[in-house]
N, C-alpha and C positions, 0 to 999 in steps of 0.2 A: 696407505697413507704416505703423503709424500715431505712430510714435515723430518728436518734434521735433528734428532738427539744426542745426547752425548749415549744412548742404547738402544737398541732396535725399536721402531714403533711396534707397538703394540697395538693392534685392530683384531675386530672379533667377525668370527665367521660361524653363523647359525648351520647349527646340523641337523638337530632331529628335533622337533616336536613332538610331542607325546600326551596325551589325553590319558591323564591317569588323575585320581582323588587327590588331596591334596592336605588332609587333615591334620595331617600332622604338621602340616606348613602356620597353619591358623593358632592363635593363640587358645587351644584346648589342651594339646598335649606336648612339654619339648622332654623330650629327654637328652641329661648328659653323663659321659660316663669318665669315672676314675681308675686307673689303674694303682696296683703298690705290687712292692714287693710281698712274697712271703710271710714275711713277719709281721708284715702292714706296714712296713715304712715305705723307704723309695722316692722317686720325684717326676712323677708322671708333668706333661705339659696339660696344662691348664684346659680339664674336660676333656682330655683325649689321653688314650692309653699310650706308651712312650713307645716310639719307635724302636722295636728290634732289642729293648728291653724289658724290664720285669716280667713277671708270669701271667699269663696267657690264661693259665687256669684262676686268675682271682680279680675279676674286672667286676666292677657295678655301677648299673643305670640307674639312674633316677627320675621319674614320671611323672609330670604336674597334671593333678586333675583341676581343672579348672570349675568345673560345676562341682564339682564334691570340698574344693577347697582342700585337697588333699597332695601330698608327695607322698609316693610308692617308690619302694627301693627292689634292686634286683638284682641277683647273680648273675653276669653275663657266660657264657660257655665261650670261651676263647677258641671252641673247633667251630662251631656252624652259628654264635652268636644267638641261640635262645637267652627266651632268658625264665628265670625262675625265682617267684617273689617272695622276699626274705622279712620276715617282720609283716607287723599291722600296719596298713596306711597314717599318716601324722596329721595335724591339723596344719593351715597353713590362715595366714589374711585371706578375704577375697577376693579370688580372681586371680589367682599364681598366675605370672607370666611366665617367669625365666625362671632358670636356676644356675649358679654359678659355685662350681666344687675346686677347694683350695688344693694345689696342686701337687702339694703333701698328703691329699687323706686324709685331711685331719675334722673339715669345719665345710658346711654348705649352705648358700643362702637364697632366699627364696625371694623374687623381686614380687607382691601385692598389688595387681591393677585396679583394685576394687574402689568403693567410695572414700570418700574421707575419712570415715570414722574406721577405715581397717589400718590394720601397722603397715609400715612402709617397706622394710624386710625382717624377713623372721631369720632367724639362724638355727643352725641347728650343728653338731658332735655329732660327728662318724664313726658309729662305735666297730671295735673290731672286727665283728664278723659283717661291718655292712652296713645296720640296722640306724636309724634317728634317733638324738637325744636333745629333746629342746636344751637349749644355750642358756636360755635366761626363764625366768618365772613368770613374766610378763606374757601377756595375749599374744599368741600364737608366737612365743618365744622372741617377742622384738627385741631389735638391739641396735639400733643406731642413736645417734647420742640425740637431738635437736624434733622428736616431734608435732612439737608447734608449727615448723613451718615444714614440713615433709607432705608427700601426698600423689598418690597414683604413680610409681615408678613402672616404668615398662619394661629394660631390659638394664644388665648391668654386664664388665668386663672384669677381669684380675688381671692382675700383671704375673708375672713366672716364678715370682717368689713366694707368693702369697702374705702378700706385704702390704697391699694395696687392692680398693675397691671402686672403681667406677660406677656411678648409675644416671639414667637421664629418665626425669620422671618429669608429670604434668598432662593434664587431660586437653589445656590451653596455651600457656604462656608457661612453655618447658624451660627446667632445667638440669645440666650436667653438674654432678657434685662428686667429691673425691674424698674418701675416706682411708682412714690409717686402720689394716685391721691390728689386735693386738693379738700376739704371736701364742699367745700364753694361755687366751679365752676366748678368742675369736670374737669379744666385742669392736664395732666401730664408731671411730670418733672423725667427724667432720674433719678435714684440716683447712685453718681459718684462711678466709676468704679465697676457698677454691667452689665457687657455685658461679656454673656460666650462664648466661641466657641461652639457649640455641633452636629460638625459635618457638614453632608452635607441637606441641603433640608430638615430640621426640619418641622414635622408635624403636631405634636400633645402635648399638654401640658397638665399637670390635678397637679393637689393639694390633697394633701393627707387629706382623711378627717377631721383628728387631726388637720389640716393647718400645719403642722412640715415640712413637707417632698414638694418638687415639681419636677416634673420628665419631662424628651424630650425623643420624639422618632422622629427618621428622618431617611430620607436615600435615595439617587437618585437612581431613575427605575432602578431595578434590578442591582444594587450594594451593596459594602460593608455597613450598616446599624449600629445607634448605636442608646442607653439608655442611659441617664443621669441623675445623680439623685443629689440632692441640700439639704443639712441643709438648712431650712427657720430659720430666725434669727428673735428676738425678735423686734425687729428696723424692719423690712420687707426683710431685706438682707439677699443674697443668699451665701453658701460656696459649693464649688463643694464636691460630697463626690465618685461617684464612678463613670465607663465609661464602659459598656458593651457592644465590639465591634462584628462582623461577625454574625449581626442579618441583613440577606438580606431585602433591602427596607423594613426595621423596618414603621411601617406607626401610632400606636396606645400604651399605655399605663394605663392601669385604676389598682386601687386598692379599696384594704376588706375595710370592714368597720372598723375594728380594725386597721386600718394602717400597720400593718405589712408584707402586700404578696405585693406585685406587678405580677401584668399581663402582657405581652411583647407582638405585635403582628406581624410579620414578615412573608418574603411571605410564605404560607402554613406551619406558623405554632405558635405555642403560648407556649412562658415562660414562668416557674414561678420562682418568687426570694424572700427571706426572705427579710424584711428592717429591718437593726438595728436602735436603736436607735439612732443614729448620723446620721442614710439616707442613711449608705452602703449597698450590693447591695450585696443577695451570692445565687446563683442559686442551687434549692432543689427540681426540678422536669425537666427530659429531654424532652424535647419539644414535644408537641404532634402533631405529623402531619397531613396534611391535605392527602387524597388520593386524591380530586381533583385537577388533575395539574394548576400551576399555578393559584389558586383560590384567592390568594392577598388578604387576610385579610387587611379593609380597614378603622376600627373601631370598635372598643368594650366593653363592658357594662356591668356594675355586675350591678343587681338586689339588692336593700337598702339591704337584708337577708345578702347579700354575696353568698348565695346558687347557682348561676346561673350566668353564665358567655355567653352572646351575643356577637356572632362574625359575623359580615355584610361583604360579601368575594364580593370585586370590580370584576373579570373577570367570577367566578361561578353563579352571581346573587343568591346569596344563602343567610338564615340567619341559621351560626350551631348554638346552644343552648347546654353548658357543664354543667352538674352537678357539683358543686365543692364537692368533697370526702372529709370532715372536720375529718372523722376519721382515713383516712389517709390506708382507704383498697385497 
C-alpha cells in the first residue's frame, strides 16, 4: 500500500489455507473461559485467562449447546488445556448463541437466538468451584429490564470492568443496546436511550481493546451488509460515529491491539479501515478476496501480536490465516 499515515499501512498477506471442519465457528458451540485467582477472586480480561497472571491450575470454559439449549461448565487444565466437566448442564432460552463471563468471576450471561417467545439473556452466579446458579427466578433465569421490546440477540461484549453490557440483537431490522450491569446481582438495566439501529441481522460485536471504541457487523443472507462503529463514553454510553455500507452479509469485525485498524469480514472478503480517535471509520486497504466462491467468511481473529489475522469461511470449511504487513510492502 502506497497511501501515507500518520503509522505504517497495514495490508494483509494470505499464507496458508487449510481445509479443516469448522463447527465450532457455526453458532452450535462457542466456548469462553475465565481465569481467578486462588481464592476466586482476581481480575482476568474479559473471557480470557490474564496474561502471565493468576493460576494456571483454576481456569473454566463454558459451552453453549445449542440444540439442547444448554451451557456446560468446565475445569480447564492450565498444562495441556483438557477439560473436565463440573456440575450438571443448565437450562438456557433457545438457541444460546454467545456467552459473555464478567471479568471478575463473578456473573455470566447467555445471549438467546431463538423465537420471540424465548428470554433475550439469561444470567447466571458463578459459583466457587465453577458450577451455574440461575440469577433470577424467572425462565431460563432472565434478567434484563424491558422485555416487551427485546428479541433475538446474537452476540453481546463487556467492557474490563464488568460494568457494562453490550448486545445487538434482531432477526430483521437490528439493534445495538447498552446496558448497566449492577455490581451487586448482576441484573441489567437498559440505560435510557442507548438503542442504535445498525442495520439488518446484526452479528457480531467486539470492543476495542483500549475499551474506547465498540463496533457491529450484520447483514441478511446475501444482502446489502453494514459496520458500525461507537465513541464509548466515559459513563459506558455509546455515540454513533460512522456506518460503512455495501459490505455483503458483513458477518465479523475484530481489531489490532493498538486500536487503531479495524478488520471487516464480508462474503468473500476482508477490510481494513483506520479508527480515528473519535471511532470513525476511513478505509486504507481494498479488500482482499477470497478465490473460493462463496466461502462466507463467518468469523475472525487476530492473534494478542496483531501479526495474524484467522478467518473461519462458513460454506469453504476452511481456516485462511493473513500475515498482517506492518510495514506496509
Amino acid at each position: 500500500m502506497s497511501a501515507t499515515l500518520p503509522f505504517p499501512t497495514h495490508t494483509l498477506r494470505r499464507s496458508v489455507i487449510g481445509m479443516l471442519s469448522i463447527l465450532a465457528f457455526v453458532p452450535l458451540l462457542y466456548f469462553a473461559a475465565c481465569s481467578s485467582d486462588d481464592d476466586n477472586g482476581g481480575g482476568a480480561s474479559n473471557n480470557t485467562p490474564p496474561p502471565g497472571g493468576g493460576s494456571t491450575a483454576n481456569q473454566l470454559g463454558y459451552v453453549i449447546d445449542a440444540v439442547g439449549a444448554q451451557i456446560r461448565a468446565f475445569n480447564v487444565d492450565g498444562n495441556n488445556g483438557n477439560l473436565s466437566p463440573i456440575g450438571n448442564p443448565v437450562f438456557t432460552g433457545s438457541f444460546p448463541h454467545h456467552v459473555d463471563v464478567d471479568p471478575r468471576g463473578r456473573y455470566l450471561y447467555v445471549a438467546n437466538h431463538g423465537f420471540n417467545d424465548t428470554p433475550f439473556l439469561s444470567g447466571f452466579r458463578i459459583n466457587a468451584d465453577g458450577t451455574l446458579a440461575a440469577m433470577t427466578e424467572a425462565t431460563a433465569s432472565y434478567v434484563t429490564s424491558d422485555p416487551a421490546t427485546e428479541g433475538n440477540p446474537h452476540s453481546s461484549v463487556m467492557d474490563a470492568n464488568g460494568q457494562f453490557l453490550y448486545v445487538v440483537a434482531g432477526l430483521n431490522a437490528s439493534t445495538l443496546r447498552a446496558y448497566t450491569i449492577d455490581t451487586s446481582t448482576g441484573l441489567l438495566t437498559l440505560i435510557p436511550g442507548q438503542s442504535f439501529a445498525v442495520g439488518e441481522h446484526a452479528h457480531n460485536i467486539t470492543m476495542s481493546p483500549n475499551g474506547q471504541f465498540v463496533f457491529t457487523a450484520g447483514g441478511p443472507e446475501g444482502g446489502a451488509g453494514e459496520v458500525h462503529s461507537f465513541l464509548r463514553n466515559g459513563d459506558g454510553t455509546l455515540t454513533p460515529k460512522s456506518t460503512i455500507t455495501g459490505l455483503v452479509e458483513a458477518t465479523s469485525v475484530a481489531v489490532s491491539p493498538q486500536s487503531n485498524l479495524l478488520y471487516a469480514a464480508s462474503v468473500n472478503q476482508i477490510s481494513v479501515y483506520t479508527i480515528a480517535q473519535d471511532g470513525a471509520l476511513a478505509l486504507i486497504e481494498a479488500p482482499n478476496t477470497f478465490e473460493t466462491f462463496q466461502s462466507v467468511p463467518h468469523s475472525i481473529a487476530l492473534d494478542p501480536t496483531g501479526q495474524f489475522l484467522y478467518v473461519a469461511n462458513l460454506n469453504s470449511n476452511s481456516i485462511t490465516v493473513f500475515q498482517v504487513d506492518t510495514a506496509g510492502r
